[in-house]
N, C-alpha and C positions, 0 to 999 in steps of 0.2 A: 735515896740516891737513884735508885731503879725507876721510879717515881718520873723523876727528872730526868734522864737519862731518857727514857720511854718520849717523854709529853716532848722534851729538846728536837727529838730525831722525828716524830712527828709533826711539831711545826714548820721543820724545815722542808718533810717530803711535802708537805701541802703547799708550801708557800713556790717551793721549785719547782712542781709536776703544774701549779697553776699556770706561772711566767713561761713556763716551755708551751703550754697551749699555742701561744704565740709565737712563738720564733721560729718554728719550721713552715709558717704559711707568708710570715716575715718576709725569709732568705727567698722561697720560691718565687713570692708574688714583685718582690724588688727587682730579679732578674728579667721575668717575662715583661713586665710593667719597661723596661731597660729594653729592652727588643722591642716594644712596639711602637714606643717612640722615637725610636732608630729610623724604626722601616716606614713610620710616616713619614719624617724629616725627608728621606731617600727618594722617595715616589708620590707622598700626597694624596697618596690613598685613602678616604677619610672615615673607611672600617677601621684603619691601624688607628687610629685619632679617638673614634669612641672606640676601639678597646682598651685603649692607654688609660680612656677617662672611665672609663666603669671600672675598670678591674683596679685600677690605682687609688679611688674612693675607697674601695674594700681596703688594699694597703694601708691606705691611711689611721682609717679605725682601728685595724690590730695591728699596728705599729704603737699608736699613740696608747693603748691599752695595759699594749705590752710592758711597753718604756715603763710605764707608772707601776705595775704589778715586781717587776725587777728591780725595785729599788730597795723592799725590803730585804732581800734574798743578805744586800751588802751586808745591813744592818746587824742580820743576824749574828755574823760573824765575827762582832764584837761583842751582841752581846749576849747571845745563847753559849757561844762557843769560843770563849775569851782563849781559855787553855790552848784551842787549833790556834786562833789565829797569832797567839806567842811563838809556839809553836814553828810554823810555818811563815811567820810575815816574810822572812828575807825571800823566801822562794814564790810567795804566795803575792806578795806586793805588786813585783817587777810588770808580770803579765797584767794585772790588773790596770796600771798605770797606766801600762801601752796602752791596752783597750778604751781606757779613755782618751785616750790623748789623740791614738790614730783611729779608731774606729767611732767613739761616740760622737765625737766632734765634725768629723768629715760627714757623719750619717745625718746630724741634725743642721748643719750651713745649708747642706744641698738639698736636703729635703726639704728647706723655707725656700731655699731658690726655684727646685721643682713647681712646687704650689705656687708659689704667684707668680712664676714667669707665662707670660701667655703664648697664645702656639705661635705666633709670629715672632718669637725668640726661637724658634724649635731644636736648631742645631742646639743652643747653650742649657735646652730644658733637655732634650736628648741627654746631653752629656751629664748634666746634674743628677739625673734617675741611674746612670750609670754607676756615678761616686757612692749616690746612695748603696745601692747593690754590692759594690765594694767595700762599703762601710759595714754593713753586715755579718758577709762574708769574712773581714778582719777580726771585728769581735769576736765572731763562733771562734777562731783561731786561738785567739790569747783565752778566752774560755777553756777552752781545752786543751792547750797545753799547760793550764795550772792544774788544770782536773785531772789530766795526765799523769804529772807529778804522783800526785796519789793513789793512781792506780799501780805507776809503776816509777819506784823514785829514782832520778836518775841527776849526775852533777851537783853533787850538794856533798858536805862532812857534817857530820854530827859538832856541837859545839862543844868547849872542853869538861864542860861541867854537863851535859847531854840534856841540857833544857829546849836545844832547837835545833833546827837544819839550817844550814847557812851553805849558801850557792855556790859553787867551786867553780861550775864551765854553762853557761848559758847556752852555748852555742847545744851541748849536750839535751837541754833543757828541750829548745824548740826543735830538735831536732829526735825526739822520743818518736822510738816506733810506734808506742800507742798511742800516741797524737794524733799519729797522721790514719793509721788505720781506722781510729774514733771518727776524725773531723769528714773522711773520707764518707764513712757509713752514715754519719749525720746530714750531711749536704746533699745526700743522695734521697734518703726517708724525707727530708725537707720537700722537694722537688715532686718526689712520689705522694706526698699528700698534699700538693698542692695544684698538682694533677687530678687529683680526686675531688676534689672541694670544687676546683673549674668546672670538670664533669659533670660533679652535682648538681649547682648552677643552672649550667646550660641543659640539662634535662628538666629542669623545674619549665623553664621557658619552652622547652622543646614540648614539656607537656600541656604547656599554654597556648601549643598553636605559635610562638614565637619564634619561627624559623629563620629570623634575618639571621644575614651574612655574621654579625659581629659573636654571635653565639654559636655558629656553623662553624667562623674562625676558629675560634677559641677552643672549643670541643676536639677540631682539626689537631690545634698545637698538642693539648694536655693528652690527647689518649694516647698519641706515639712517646712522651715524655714518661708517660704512665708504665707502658708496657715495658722502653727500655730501663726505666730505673726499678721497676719490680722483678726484673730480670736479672741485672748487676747487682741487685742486694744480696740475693742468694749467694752468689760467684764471691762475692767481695767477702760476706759473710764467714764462708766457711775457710777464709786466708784468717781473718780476725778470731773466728772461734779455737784453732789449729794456737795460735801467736796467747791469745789468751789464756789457754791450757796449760800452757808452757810456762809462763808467768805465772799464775793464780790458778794451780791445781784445785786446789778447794770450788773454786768457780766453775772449772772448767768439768769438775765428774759433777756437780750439782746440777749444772745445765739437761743432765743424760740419768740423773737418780744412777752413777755407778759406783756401788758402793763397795764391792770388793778387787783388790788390786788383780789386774791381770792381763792376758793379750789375744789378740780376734774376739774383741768383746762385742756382743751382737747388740743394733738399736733395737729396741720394742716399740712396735707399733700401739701396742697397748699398756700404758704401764703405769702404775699408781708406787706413787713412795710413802717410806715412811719411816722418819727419822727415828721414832720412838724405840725399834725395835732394828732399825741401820740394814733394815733392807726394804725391797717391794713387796708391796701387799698383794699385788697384782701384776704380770708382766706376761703379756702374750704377743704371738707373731713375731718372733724378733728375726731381724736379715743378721745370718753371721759376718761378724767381722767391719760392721758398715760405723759401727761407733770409734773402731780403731782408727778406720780408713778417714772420717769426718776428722779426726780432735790429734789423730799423727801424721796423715799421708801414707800408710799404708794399713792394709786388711789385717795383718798380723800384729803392729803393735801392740804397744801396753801402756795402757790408764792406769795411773793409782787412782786405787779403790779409796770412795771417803774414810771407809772405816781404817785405813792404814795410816791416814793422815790425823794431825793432831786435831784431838776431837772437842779444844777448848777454842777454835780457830776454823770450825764450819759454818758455815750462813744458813741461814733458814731455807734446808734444801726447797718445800716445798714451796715456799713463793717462787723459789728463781727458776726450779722444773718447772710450775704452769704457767710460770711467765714467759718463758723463755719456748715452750710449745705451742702459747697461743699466740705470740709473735710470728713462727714458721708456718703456722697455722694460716696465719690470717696472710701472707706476705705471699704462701701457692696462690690464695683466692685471687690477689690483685692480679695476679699474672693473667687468671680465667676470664677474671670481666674487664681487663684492658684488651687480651686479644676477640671476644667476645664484642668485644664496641666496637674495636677496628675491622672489625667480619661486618659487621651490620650499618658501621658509614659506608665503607666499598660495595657494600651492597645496595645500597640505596634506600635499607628497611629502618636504620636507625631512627627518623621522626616518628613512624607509627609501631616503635616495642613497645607499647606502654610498661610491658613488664621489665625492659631491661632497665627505660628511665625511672622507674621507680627502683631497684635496686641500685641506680646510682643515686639519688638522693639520698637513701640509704644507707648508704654506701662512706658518706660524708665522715663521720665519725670512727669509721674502723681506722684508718690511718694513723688517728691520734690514739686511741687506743693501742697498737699496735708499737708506735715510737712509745708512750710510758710504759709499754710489758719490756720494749730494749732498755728504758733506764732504770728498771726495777733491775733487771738482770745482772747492769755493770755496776751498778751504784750498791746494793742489795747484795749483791755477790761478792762484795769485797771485803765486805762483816766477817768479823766484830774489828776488823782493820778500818780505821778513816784515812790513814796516810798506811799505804799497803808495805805492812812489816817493819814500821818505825811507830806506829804512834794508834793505840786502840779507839777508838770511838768511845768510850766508856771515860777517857784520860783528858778527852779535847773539850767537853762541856766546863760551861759557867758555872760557879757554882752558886745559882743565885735560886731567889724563895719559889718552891713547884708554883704557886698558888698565882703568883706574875707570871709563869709562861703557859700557864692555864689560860688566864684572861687574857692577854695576848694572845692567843692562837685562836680563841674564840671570838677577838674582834677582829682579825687580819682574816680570819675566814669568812666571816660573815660581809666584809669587805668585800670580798674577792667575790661573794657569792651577786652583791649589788654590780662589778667590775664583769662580769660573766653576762650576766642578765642583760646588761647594758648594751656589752658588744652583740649579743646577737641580736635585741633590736636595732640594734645600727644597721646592722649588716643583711638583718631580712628587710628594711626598710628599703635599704641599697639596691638590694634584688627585686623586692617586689615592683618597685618604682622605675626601677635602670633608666636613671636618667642619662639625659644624652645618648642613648642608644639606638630608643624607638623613631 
């Protein structure tokens, strides 16, 4: 059963941290793709015209990628994890539905209308990149407000024989605090790496000697996009971290390795955990009082310590402490080399850093990295709970033979690994080539 259990939660991280590759470069690049054929319609500028059409090519590829990588996630849910989806259907159904109904539908009418309509339709090609963006933007919504659910259940009664949750007030449902502070930090990391991949981008050209205007645009939009949503992460962050604490104690001291109950608990700048023995191995430099002030609003608070809390009902502190570090980690840097760009466009030096554009093309990949260390943290942190304080992760698997979710996992991986490969020749091809741009 461990066996299974293990190889179950595995397939599904692989299959879900895959399909999210995709959908924060999705939301961000549907929106700016939605601006710039606004602002060509508007003035006829015909830099907005090939920006729409290069960077909307890219859309195209990890849209269509995406769509295809997302379809097994459903799948699973019947048939890795038949018990959840018993479980949960009444509550888990409804949002699903919607998201078909109003988001995947509206996303793929207009994204067939976007593509063949030619720029002499402009206003009705304008407005269809907008529906699309929209469409997106709903998805992530009913996404996460089922995922909400489980983080934090709210509008539902137990059924009388306690086989399942059954929905009591919806309105409660879409209206979960954790929804919206999730969907909030989601759409913003979205934006924030897809700021970064533009960047990226336009440095590769930039280091080509490819100075035209449509890449000087673009660089223009994503660095201020860059620095202010690497800026509200933080801010927005530490309202979520504070709301999260308070909900899923166990999450909330794992985040910070605090393992015994108390108050002006100092952060450590230095600090190594260790479950085995429920405390830090290692713990240096700590600011008094600064873990209180982060996780209560004030310096004096008090954290329960993990070890006060029930210890068959802790997550694996250490993935969600280095995850959750090298998230804040990597989330100061964006701030450094967003206002670092925007110092050296204004200055006039940005075409000849060679060193900064190459730390932006480098640069590419920290973002996605960065968004999987936040959903290791929420998703990860919510263990050994799958539906948080109703329903274990242990209880919601199939029970069907190890040896079929073995092979399974090892041909939707090896899938994925041909579905990866694929989009990044598309998409270096996109760039090397930038058609209609030169």
């Amino acid at each position: 059963m461990i066996e299974l259990l293990l190889l179950s939660r595995l397939q599904f991280a692989i299959t879900a941290a895959f399909h999210f590759i995709f959908v924060p470069l999705t939301l961000g690049l549907a929106l700016l793709v939605a601006v710039m054929e606004t602002m060509y319609y508007r003035n006829k500028n015909e830099t907005w015209r090939k920006m729409a059409d290069f960077w909307g090519n890219i859309f195209k590829i990890n849209f269509a990628i995406g769509l295809v990588s997302g379809i097994t996630l459903t799948f699973q849910l019947g048939t890795n994890w038949g018990a959840y989806a018993e479980f949960m259907g009444d509550v888990f159904g409804p949002p699903l539905a919607m998201e078909a109904l109003f988001a995947f539908f509206l996303e793929g009418t207009f994204l067939g209308a976007w593509i063949f309509l030619g720029h002499n339709r402009q206003k009705l090609k304008a407005f269809s990149m907008w529906m699309v963006a929209l469409g997106t933007n709903i998805s992530s919504l009913w996404i996460i407000i089922a995922n909400g659910f489980m983080q934090h259940p709210v509008g539902y009664e137990m059924a009388a024989d306690g086989s399942k949750v059954v929905m009591t007030d919806f309105i409660a449902l879409i209206t979960n605090g954790y929804v919206w502070y999730m969907l909030v930090h989601t759409l913003l990391a979205a934006y924030l790496l897809t700021s970064f991949v533009i960047m990226g981008i336009c440095a590769y050209h930039f280091l080509k000697g490819n100075n035209n205007e449509v890449f000087k645009k673009s660089f223009s939009i994503a660095v201020i996009i860059a620095l202010a949503t690497a800026v509200m992460l933080p801010v927005l962050g530490h309202g979520y971290a504070q709301y999260v604490a308070a909900l899923q104690p166990t999450k909330g001291a794992a985040m910070d390795a605090i393992w015994e109950t108390g108050s002006s608990v100092p952060m450590y700048l230095i600090q190594v955990p260790d479950s085995s023995t429920g405390s830090n191995s290692i713990q240096l430099l700590g600011i008094p009082g600064l873990a209180s002030f982060l996780y209560t609003g004030s310096f004096s608070g008090t954290i329960t310590g993990l070890n006060q809390l029930p210890q068959d009902e802790l997550p694996p502190v250490e993935m969600i402490f280095w995850s959750f570090r090298l998230m804040t980690i990597l989330g100061s840097l964006f701030i450094i080399v967003a206002l670092l760009g925007l110092y050296l466009q204004k200055s006039g030096k940005l075409y000849t850093s060679k060193k900064y554009l190459k730390l932006l093309m480098w640069s590419i990949p920290l973002p996605y990295i960065t968004i999987t260390a936040g959903w290791i943290v929420a998703e990860v942190g919510r263990q050994p709970w799958m539906v948080y304080g109703l329903l274990k992760t242990a209880n919601g698997v199939s029970l069907v033979p190890t040896s079929d979710v073995l092979l399974s996992m090892v041909l939707i991986s090896a899938f994925y690994m041909v579905l990866l490969i694929f989009e990044i020749y598309l998409i270096k091809k996109t760039v090397v080539n930038a058609t209609g741009v030169e």
